[in-house]
Biopython code that builds the backbone (N, CA, C, O; Angstrom):
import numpy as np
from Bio.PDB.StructureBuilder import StructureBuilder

atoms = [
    (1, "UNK", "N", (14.867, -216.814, -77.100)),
    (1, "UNK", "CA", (14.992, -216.782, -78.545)),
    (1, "UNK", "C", (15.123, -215.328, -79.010)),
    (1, "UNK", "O", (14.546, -214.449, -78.369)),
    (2, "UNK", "N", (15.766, -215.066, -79.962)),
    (2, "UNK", "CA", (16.018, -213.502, -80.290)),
    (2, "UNK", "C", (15.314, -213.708, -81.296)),
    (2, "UNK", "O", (15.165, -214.771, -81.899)),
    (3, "UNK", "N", (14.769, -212.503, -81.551)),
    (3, "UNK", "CA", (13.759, -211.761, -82.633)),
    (3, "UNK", "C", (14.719, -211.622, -84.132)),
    (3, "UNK", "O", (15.925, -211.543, -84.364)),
    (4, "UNK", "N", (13.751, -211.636, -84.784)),
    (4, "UNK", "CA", (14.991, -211.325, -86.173)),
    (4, "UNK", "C", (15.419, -210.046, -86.353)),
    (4, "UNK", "O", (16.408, -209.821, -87.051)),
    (5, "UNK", "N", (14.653, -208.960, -85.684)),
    (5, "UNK", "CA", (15.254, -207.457, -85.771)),
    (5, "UNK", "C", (15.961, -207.124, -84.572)),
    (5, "UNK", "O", (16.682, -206.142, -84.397)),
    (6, "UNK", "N", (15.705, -207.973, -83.821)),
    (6, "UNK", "CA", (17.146, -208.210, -82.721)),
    (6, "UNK", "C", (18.843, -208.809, -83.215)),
    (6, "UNK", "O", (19.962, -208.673, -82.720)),
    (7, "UNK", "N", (18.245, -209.581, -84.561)),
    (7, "UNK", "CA", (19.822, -209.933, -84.822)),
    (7, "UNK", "C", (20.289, -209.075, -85.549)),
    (7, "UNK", "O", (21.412, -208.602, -85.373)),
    (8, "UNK", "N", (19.393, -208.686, -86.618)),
    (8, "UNK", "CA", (19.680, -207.473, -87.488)),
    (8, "UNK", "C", (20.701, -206.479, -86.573)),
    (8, "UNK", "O", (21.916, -206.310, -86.676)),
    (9, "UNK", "N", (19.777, -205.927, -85.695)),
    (9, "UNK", "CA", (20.310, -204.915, -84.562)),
    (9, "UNK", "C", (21.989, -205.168, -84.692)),
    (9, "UNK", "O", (22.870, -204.528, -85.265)),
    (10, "UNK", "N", (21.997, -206.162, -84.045)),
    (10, "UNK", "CA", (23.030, -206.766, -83.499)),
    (10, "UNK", "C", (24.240, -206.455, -84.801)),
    (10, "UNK", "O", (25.255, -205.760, -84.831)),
    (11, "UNK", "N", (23.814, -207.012, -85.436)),
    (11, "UNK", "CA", (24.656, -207.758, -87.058)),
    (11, "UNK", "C", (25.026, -206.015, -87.829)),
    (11, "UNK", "O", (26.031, -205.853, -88.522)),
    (12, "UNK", "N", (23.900, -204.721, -87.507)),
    (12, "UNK", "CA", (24.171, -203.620, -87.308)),
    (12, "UNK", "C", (25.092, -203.200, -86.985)),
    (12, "UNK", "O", (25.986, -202.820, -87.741)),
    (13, "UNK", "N", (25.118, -203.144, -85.315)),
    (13, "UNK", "CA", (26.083, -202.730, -84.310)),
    (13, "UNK", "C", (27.251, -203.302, -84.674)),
    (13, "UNK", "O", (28.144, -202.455, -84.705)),
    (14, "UNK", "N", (27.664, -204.523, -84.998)),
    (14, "UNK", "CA", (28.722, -205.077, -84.769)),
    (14, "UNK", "C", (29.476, -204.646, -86.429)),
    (14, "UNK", "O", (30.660, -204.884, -86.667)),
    (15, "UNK", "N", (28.647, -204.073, -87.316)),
    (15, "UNK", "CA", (29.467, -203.878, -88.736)),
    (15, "UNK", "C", (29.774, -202.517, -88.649)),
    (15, "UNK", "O", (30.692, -202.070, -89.337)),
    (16, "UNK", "N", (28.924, -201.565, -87.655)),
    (16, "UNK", "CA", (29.556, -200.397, -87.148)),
    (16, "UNK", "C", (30.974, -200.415, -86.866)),
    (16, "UNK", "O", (31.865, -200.101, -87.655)),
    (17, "UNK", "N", (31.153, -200.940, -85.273)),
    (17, "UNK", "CA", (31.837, -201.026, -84.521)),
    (17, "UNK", "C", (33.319, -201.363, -85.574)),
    (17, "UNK", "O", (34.330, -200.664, -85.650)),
    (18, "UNK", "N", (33.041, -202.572, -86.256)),
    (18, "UNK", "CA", (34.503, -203.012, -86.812)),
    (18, "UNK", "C", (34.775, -201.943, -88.152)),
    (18, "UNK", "O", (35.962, -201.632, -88.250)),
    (19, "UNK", "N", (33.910, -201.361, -89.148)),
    (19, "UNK", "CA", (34.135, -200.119, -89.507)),
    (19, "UNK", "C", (34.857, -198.687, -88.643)),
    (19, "UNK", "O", (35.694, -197.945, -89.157)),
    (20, "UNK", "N", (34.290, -198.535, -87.211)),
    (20, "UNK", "CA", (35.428, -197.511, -86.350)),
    (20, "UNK", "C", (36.852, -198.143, -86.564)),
    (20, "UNK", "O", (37.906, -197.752, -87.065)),
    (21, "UNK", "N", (36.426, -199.256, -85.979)),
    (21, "UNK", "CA", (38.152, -200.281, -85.351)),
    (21, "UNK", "C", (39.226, -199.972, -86.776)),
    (21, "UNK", "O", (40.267, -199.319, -86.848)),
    (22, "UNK", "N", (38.496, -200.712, -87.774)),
    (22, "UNK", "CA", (39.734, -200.628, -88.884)),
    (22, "UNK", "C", (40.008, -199.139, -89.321)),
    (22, "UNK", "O", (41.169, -198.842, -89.604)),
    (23, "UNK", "N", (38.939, -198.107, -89.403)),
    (23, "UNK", "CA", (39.584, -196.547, -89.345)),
    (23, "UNK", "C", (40.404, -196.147, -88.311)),
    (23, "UNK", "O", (41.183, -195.194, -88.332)),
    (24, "UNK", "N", (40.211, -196.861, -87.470)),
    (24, "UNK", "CA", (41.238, -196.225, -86.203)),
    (24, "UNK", "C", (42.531, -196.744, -86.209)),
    (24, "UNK", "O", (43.569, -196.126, -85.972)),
    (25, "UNK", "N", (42.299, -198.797, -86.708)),
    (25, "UNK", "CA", (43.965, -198.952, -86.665)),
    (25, "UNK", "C", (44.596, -198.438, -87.704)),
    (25, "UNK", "O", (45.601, -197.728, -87.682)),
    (26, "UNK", "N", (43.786, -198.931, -88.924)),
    (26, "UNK", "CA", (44.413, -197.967, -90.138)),
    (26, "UNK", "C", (45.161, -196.460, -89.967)),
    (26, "UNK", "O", (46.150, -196.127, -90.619)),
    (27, "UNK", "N", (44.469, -195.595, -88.932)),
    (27, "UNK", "CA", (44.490, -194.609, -88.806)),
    (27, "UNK", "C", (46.080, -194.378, -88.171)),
    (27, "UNK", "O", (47.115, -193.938, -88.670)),
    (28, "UNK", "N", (45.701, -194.942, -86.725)),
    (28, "UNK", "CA", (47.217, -195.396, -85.924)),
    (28, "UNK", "C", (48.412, -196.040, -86.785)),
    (28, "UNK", "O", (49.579, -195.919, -86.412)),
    (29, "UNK", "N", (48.224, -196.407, -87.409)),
    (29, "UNK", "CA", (49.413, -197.586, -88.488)),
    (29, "UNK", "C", (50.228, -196.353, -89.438)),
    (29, "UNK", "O", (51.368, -196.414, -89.898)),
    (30, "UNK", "N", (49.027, -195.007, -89.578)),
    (30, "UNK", "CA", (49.944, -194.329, -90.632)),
    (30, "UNK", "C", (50.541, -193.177, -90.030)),
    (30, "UNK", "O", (51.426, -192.569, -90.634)),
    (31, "UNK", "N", (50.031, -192.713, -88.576)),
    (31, "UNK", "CA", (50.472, -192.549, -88.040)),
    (31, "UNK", "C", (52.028, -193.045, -87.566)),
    (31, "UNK", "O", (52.866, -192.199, -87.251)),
    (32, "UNK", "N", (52.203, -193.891, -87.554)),
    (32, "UNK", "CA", (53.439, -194.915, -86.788)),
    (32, "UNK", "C", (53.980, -194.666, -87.552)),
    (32, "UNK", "O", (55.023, -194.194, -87.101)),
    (33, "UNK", "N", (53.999, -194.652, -89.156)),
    (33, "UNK", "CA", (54.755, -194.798, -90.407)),
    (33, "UNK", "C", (55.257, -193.736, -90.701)),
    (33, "UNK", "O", (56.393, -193.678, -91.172)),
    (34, "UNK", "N", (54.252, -192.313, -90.407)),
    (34, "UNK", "CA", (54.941, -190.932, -90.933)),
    (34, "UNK", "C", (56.124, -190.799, -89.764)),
    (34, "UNK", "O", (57.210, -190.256, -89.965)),
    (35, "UNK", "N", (55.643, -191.486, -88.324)),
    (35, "UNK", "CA", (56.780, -190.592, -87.613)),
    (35, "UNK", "C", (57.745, -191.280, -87.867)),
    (35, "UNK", "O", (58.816, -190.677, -87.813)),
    (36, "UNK", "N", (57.791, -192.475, -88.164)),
    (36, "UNK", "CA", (58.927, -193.446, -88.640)),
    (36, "UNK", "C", (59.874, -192.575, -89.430)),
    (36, "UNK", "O", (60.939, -192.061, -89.089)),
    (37, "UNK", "N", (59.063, -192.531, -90.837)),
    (37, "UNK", "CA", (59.948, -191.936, -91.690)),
    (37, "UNK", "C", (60.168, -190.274, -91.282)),
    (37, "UNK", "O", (61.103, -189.506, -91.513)),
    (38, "UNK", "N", (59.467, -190.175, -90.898)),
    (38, "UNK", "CA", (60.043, -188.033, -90.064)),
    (38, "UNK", "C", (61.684, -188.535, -89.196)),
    (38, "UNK", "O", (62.680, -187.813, -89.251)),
    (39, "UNK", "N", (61.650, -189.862, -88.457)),
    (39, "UNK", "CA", (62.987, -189.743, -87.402)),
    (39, "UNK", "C", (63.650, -189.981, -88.676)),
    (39, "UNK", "O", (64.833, -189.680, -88.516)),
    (40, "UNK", "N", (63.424, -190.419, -89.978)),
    (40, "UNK", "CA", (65.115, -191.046, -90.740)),
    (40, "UNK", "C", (65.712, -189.993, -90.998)),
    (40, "UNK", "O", (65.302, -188.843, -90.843)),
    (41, "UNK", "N", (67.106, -190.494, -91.564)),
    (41, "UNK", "CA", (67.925, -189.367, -91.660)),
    (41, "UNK", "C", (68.624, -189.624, -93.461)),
    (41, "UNK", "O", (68.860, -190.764, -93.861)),
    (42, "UNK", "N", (68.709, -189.192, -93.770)),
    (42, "UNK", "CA", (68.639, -187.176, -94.319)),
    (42, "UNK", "C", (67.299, -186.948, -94.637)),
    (42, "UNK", "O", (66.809, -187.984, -95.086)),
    (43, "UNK", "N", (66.660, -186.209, -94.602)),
    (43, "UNK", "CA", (66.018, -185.642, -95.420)),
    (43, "UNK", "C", (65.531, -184.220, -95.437)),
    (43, "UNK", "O", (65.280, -183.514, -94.461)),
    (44, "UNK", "N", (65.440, -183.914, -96.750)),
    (44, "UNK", "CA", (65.068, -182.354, -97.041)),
    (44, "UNK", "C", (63.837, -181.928, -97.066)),
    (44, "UNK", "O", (62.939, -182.685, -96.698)),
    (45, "UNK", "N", (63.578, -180.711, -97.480)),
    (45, "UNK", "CA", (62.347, -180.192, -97.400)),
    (45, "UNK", "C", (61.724, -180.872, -98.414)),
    (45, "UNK", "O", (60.503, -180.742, -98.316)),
    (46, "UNK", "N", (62.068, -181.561, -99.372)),
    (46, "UNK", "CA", (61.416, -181.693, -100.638)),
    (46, "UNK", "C", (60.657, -183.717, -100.545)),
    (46, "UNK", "O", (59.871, -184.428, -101.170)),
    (47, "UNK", "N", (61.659, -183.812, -99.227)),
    (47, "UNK", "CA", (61.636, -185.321, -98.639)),
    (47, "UNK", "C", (60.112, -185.016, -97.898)),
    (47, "UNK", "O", (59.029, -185.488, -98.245)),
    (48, "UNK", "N", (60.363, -184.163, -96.873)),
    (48, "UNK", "CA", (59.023, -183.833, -96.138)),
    (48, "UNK", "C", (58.043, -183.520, -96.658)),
    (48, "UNK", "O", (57.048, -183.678, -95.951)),
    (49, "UNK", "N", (57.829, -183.026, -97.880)),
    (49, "UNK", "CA", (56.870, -182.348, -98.447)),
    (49, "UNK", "C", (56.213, -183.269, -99.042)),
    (49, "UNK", "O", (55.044, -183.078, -99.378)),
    (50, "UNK", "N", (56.921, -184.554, -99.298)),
    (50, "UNK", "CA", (56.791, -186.090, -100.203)),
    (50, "UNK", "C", (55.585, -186.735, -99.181)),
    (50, "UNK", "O", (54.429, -187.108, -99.380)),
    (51, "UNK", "N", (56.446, -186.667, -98.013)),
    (51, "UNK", "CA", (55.551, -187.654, -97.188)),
    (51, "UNK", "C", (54.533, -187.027, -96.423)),
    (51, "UNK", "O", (53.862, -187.683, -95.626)),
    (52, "UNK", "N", (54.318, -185.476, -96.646)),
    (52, "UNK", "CA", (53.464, -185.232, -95.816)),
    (52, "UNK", "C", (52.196, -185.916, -97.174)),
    (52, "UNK", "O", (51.285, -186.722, -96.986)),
    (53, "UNK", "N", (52.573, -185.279, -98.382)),
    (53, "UNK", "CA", (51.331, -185.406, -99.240)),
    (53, "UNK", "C", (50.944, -186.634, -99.061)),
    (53, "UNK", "O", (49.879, -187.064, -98.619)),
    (54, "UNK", "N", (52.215, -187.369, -99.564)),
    (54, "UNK", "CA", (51.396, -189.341, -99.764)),
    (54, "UNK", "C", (51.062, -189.246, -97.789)),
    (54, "UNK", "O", (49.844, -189.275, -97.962)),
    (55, "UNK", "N", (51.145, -189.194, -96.802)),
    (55, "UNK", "CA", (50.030, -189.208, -95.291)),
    (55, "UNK", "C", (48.978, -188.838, -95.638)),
    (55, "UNK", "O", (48.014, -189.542, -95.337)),
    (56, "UNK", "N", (48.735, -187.453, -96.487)),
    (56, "UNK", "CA", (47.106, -187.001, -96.085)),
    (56, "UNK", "C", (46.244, -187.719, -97.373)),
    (56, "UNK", "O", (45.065, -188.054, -97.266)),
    (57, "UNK", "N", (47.101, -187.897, -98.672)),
    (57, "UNK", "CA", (46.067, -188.601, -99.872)),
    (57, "UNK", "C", (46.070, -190.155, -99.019)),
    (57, "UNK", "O", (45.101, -190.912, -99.055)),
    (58, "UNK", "N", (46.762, -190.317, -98.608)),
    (58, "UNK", "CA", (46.529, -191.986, -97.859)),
    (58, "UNK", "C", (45.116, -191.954, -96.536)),
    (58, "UNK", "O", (44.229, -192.807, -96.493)),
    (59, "UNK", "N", (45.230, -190.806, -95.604)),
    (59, "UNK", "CA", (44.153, -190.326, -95.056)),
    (59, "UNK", "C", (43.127, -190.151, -95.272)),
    (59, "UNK", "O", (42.223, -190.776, -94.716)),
    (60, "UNK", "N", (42.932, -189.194, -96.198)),
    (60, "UNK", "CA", (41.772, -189.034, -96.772)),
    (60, "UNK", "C", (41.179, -190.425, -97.818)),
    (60, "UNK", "O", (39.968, -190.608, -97.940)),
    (61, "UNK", "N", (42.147, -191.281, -98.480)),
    (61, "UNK", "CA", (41.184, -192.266, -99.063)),
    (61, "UNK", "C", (41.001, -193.359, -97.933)),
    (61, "UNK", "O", (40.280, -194.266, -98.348)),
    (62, "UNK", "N", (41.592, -193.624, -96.151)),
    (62, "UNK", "CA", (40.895, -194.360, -95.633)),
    (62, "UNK", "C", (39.899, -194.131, -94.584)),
    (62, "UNK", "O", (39.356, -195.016, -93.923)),
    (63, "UNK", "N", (39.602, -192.198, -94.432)),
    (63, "UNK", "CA", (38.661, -191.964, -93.992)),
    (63, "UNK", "C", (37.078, -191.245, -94.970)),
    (63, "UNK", "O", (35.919, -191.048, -94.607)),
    (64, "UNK", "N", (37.678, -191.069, -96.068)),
    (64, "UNK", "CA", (37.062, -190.776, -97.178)),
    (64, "UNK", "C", (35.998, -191.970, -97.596)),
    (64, "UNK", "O", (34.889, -191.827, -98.111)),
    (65, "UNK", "N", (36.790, -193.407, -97.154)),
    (65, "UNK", "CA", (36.067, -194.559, -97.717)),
    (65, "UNK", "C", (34.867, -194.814, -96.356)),
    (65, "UNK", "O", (33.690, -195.175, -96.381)),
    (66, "UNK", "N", (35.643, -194.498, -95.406)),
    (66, "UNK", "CA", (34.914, -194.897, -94.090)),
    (66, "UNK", "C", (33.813, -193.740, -93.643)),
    (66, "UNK", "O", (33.129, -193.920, -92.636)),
    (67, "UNK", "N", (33.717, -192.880, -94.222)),
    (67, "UNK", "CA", (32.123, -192.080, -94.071)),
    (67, "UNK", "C", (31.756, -191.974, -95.371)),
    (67, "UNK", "O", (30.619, -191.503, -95.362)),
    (68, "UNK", "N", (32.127, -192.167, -96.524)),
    (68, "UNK", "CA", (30.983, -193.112, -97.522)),
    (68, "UNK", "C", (30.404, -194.040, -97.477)),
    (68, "UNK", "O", (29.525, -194.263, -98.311)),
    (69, "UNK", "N", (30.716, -194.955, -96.423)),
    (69, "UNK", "CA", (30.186, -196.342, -95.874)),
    (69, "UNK", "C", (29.575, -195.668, -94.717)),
    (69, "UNK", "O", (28.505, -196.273, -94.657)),
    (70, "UNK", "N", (29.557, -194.804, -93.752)),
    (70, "UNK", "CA", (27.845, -194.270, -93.102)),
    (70, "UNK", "C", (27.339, -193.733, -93.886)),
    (70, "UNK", "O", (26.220, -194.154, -94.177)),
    (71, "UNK", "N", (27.802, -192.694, -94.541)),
    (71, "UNK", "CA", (26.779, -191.970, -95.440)),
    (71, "UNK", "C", (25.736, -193.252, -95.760)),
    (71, "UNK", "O", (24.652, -193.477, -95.222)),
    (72, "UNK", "N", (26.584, -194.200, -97.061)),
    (72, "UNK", "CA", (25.880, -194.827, -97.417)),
    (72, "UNK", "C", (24.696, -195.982, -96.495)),
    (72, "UNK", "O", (23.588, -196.250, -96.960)),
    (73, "UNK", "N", (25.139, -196.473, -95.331)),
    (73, "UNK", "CA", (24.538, -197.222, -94.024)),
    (73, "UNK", "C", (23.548, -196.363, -93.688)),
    (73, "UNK", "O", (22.405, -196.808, -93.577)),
    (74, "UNK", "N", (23.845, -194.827, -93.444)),
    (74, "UNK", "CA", (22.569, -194.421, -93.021)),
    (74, "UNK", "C", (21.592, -193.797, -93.907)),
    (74, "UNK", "O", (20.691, -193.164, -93.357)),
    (75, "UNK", "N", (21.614, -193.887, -95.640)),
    (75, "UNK", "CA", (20.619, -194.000, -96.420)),
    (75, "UNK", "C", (20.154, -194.977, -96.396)),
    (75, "UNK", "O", (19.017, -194.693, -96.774)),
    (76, "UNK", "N", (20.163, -196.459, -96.151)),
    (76, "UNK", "CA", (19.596, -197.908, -96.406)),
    (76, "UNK", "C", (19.073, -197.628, -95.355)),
    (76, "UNK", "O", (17.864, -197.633, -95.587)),
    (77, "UNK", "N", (19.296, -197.306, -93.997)),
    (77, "UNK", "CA", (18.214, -197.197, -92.388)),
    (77, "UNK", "C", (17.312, -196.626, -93.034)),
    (77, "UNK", "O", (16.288, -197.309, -92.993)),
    (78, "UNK", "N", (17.137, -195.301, -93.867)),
    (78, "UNK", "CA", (16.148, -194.286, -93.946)),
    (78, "UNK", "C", (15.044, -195.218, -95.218)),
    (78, "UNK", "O", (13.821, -195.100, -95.300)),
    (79, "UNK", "N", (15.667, -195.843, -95.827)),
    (79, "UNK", "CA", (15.012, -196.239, -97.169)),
    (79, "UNK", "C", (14.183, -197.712, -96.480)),
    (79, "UNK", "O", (13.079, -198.100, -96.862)),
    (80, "UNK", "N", (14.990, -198.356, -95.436)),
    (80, "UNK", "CA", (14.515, -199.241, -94.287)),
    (80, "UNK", "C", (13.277, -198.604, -93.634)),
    (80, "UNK", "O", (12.171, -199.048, -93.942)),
    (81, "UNK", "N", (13.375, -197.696, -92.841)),
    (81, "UNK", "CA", (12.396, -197.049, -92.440)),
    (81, "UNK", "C", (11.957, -196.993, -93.072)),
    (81, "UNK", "O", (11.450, -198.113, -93.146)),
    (82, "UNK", "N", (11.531, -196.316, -94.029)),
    (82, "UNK", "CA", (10.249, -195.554, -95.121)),
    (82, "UNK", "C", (9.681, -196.941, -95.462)),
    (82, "UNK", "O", (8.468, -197.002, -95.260)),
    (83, "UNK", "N", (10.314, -198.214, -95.987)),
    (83, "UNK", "CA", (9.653, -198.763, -96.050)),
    (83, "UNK", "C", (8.770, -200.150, -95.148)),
    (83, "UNK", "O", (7.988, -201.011, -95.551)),
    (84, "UNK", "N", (9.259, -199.888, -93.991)),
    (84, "UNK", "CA", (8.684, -200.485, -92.735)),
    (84, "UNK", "C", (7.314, -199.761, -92.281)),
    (84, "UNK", "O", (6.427, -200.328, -91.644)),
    (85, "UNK", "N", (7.284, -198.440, -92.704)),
    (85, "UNK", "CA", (6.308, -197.773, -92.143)),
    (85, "UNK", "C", (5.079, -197.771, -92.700)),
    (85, "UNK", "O", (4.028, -197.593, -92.084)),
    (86, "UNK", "N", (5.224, -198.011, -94.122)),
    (86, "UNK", "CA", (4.306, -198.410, -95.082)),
    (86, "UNK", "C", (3.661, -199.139, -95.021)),
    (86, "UNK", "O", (2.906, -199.375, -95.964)),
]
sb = StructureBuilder()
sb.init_structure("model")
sb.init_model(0)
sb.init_chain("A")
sb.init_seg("    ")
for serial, (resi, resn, name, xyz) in enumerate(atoms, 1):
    if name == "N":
        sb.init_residue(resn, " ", resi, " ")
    sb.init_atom(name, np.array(xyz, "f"), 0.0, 1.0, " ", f" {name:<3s}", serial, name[0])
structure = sb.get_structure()
């Protein structure tokens, strides 16, 4: 029989884990997309300069979102703790 802070654990680990996964495919996907659009043809400097910006504001809001979600995960452990200890 598992303990209930054994499933917790678990139910933990596993909302970790799929938080990495979707930053990473997300991550890979926009990847795929910039080099996509880098091979088309024509484009100018003013083309490149387009897509570098919309890559990194697209970057930064899906890794931006994904360590506000530890940040925020590992204030609830600490506020968890503090009040387990009590």
């Amino acid at each position: 029989m598992i303990s209930r802070y054994h499933r917790y654990k678990l139910a933990e680990n596993n909302w970790e884990e799929q938080m990495i996964k979707f930053a990473s495919t997300t991550f890979a996907i926009l990847v795929g997309i910039w080099i996509k659009i880098g091979f088309m043809q024509p484009h100018t400097r003013e083309d490149a300069v387009g897509i570098t910006l919309i890559f990194s504001i697209a970057w930064l809001a899906v890794f931006g979102t994904y360590f506000a979600w530890l940040i925020l995960l590992a204030m609830i452990r600490q506020v968890g703790a503090a009040v387990r200890s009590k």
